[in-house]
C-alpha positions as CSV (number, residue, x, y, z in Angstrom):
1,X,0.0,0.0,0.0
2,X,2.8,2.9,0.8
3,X,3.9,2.6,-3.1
4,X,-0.1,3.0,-4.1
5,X,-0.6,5.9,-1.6
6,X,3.3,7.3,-2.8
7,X,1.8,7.4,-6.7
8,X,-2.0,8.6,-5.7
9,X,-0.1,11.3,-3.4
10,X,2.6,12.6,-6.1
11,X,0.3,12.8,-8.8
12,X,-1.5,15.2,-6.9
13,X,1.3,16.9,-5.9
14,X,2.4,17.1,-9.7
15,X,-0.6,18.0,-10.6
16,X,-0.8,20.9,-8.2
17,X,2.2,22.2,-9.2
18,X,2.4,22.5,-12.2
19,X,-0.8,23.5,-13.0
20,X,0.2,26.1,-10.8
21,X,2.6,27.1,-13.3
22,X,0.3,27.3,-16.3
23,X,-2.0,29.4,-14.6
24,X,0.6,32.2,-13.2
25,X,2.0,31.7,-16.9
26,X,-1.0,32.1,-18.5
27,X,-2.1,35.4,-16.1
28,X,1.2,36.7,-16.2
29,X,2.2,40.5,-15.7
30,X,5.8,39.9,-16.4
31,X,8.0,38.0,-18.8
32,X,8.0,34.4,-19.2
33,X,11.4,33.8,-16.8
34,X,10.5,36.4,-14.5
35,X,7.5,34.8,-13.7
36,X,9.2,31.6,-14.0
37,X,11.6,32.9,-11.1
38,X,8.5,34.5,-9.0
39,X,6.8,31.0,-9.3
40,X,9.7,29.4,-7.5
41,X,10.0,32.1,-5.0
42,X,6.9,30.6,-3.3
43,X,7.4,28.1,-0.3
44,X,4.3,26.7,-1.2
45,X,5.7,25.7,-4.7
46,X,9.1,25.0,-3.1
47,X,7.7,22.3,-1.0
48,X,5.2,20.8,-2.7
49,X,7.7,20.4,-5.2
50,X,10.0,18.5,-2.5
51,X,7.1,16.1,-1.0
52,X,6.1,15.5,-4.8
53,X,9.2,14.7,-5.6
54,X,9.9,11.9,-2.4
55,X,6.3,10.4,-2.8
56,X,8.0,9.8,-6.5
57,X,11.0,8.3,-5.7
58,X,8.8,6.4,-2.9
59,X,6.4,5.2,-5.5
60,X,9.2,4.4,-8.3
61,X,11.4,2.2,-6.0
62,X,11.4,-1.3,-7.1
63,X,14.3,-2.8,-4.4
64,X,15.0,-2.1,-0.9
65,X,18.6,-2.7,-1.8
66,X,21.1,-0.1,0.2
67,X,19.4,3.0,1.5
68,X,18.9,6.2,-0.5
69,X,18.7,10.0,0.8
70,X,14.9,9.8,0.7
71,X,15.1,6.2,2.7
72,X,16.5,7.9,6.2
73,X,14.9,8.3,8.7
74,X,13.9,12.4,9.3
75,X,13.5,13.0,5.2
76,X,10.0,12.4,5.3
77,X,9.4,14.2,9.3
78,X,11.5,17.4,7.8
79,X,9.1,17.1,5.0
80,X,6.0,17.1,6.8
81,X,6.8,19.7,8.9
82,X,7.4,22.2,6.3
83,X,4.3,21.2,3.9
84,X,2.1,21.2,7.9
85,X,3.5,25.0,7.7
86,X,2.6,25.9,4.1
87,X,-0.8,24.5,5.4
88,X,-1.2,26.2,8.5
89,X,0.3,29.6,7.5
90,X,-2.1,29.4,4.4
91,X,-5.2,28.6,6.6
92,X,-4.4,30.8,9.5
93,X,-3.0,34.1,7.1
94,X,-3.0,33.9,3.6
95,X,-6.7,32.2,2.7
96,X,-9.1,35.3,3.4
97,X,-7.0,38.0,1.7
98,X,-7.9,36.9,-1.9
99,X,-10.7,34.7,-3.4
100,X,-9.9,32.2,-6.2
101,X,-12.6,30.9,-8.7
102,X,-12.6,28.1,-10.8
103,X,-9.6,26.1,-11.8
104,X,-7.6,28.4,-9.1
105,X,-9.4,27.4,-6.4
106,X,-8.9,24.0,-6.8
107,X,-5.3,23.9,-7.3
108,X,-5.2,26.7,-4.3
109,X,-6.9,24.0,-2.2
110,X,-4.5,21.0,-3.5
111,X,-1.4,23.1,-2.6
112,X,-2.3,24.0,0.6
113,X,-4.9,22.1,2.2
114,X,-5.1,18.2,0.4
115,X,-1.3,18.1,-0.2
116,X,-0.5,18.7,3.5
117,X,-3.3,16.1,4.7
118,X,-1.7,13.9,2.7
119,X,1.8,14.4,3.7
120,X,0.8,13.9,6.7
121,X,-1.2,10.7,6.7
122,X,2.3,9.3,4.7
123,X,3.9,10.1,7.6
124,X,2.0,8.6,10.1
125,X,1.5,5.5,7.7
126,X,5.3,4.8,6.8
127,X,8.2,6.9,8.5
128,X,10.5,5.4,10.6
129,X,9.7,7.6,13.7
130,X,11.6,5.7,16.4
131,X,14.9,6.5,14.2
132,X,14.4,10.5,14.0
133,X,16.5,11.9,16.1
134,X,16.7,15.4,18.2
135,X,20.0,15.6,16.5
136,X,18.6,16.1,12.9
137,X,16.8,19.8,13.9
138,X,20.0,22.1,13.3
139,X,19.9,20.5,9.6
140,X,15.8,20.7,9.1
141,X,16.3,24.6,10.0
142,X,18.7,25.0,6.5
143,X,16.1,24.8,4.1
144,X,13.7,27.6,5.7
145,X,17.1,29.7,6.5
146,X,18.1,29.6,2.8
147,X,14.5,30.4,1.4
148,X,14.5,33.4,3.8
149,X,18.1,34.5,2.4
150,X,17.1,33.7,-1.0
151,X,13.7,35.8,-0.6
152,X,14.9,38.7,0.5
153,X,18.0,39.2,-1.5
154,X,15.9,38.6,-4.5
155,X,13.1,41.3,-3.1
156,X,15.8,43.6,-2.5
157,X,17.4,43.2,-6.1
158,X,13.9,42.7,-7.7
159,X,11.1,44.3,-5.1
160,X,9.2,41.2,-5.8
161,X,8.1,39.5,-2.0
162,X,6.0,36.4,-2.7
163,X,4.3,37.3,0.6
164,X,2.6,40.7,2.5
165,X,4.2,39.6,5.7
166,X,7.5,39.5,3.8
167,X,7.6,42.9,2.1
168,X,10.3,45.0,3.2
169,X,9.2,47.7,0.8
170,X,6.0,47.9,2.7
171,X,6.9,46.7,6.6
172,X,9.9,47.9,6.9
173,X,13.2,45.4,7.7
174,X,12.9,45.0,11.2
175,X,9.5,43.8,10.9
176,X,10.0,41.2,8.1
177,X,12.9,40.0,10.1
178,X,10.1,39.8,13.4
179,X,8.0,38.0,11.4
180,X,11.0,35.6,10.2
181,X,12.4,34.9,13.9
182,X,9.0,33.8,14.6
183,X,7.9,31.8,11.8
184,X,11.5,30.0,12.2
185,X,10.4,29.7,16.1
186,X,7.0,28.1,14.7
187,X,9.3,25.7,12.5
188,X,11.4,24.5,15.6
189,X,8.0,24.1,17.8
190,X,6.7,22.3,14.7
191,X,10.1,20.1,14.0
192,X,9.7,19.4,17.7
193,X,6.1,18.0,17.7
194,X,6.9,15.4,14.9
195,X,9.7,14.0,17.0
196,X,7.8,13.9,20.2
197,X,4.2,12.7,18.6
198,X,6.5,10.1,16.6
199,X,8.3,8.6,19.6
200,X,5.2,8.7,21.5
201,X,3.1,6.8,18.8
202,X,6.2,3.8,18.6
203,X,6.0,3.4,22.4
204,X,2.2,2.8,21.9
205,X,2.9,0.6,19.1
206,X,5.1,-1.7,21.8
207,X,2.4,-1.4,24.5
């Protein structure tokens, strides 16, 4: 069954994606590789991307030969935690400032609602949680740390923020760099959670 849930999951998260893409193309403001660049500027993208691309290799694998990166224990935890945040931040900030219809909606609710659900059931189905360790945090915290670096070095070359509570040109530094320290704070809560809920549900599993 985890190779059947791997494929159902990843062609949804393909789907998402890059249809995604060919609507942003398609309503475009700027040219094609600007947009192109603004489209991968999202963490939603970014990480549905990333869980599409393990529920692929997860669904493609045909020998449990030798261990891969996306076979170690933590991938698919560090995963989780950052598609539970596209999820939560979307649900909690981002979904009542604009409307989608149609199409848009749907893929709006595939990126960050059903993608995250079912991230999240993987996990719970099929990670090794007994193996994470506390250990693995420092190097879950690199990917958010980059994007941030990445973000606002391209806002500040480009002025393009793919999100309000990001915008320098309209917050101010200090306050984009608030909101930063406590959405990494919210990652490290959130990295924490998965390792304690995981070790807590294998200790029930020996009961």
């Amino acid at each position: 069954m985890e190779k059947t849930f791997a494929g159902i999951f990843a062609a949804l998260g393909w789907f998402a994606v890059l249809m995604q893409y060919y609507l942003i193309v398609e309503n475009r403001v700027a040219p094609i590789v600007e947009t192109t660049i603004r489209f991968f500027s999202f963490f939603t993208i970014l990480t549905n991307a990333v869980a599409a691309i393990y529920l692929t290799f997860k669904a493609a694998k045909r020998t449990t030969a030798g261990e891969h990166f996306f076979d170690k224990p933590g991938v698919l935890t560090a995963t989780t935690v950052y598609i539970t945040l596209v999820g939560l931040v979307y649900q909690t900030v981002l979904r009542y400032i604009w409307e989608p219809t149609g199409l848009q909606m749907v893929v709006d609710e595939l990126l960050h609602s059903i993608m995250p659900l079912c991230v999240i059931l993987f996990w719970f189905l099929y990670e090794r949680k007994s193996a994470v360790t506390w250990r693995q945090l420092p190097i879950w915290m690199i990917y958010p740390l980059v994007y941030l670096v990445f973000i606002l070095t391209r806002g500040a070359l480009s002025g393009f923020y793919p999100y309000p509570f990001m915008d320098v040109s309209k917050l101010g530094l200090h306050m984009v760099l608030a909101n930063a320290f406590f959405l990494l704070i919210f990652f490290l809560i959130f990295c924490s959670l998965y390792i304690a809920l995981g070790k807590t549900i294998e200790r029930r599993k020996g009961l």
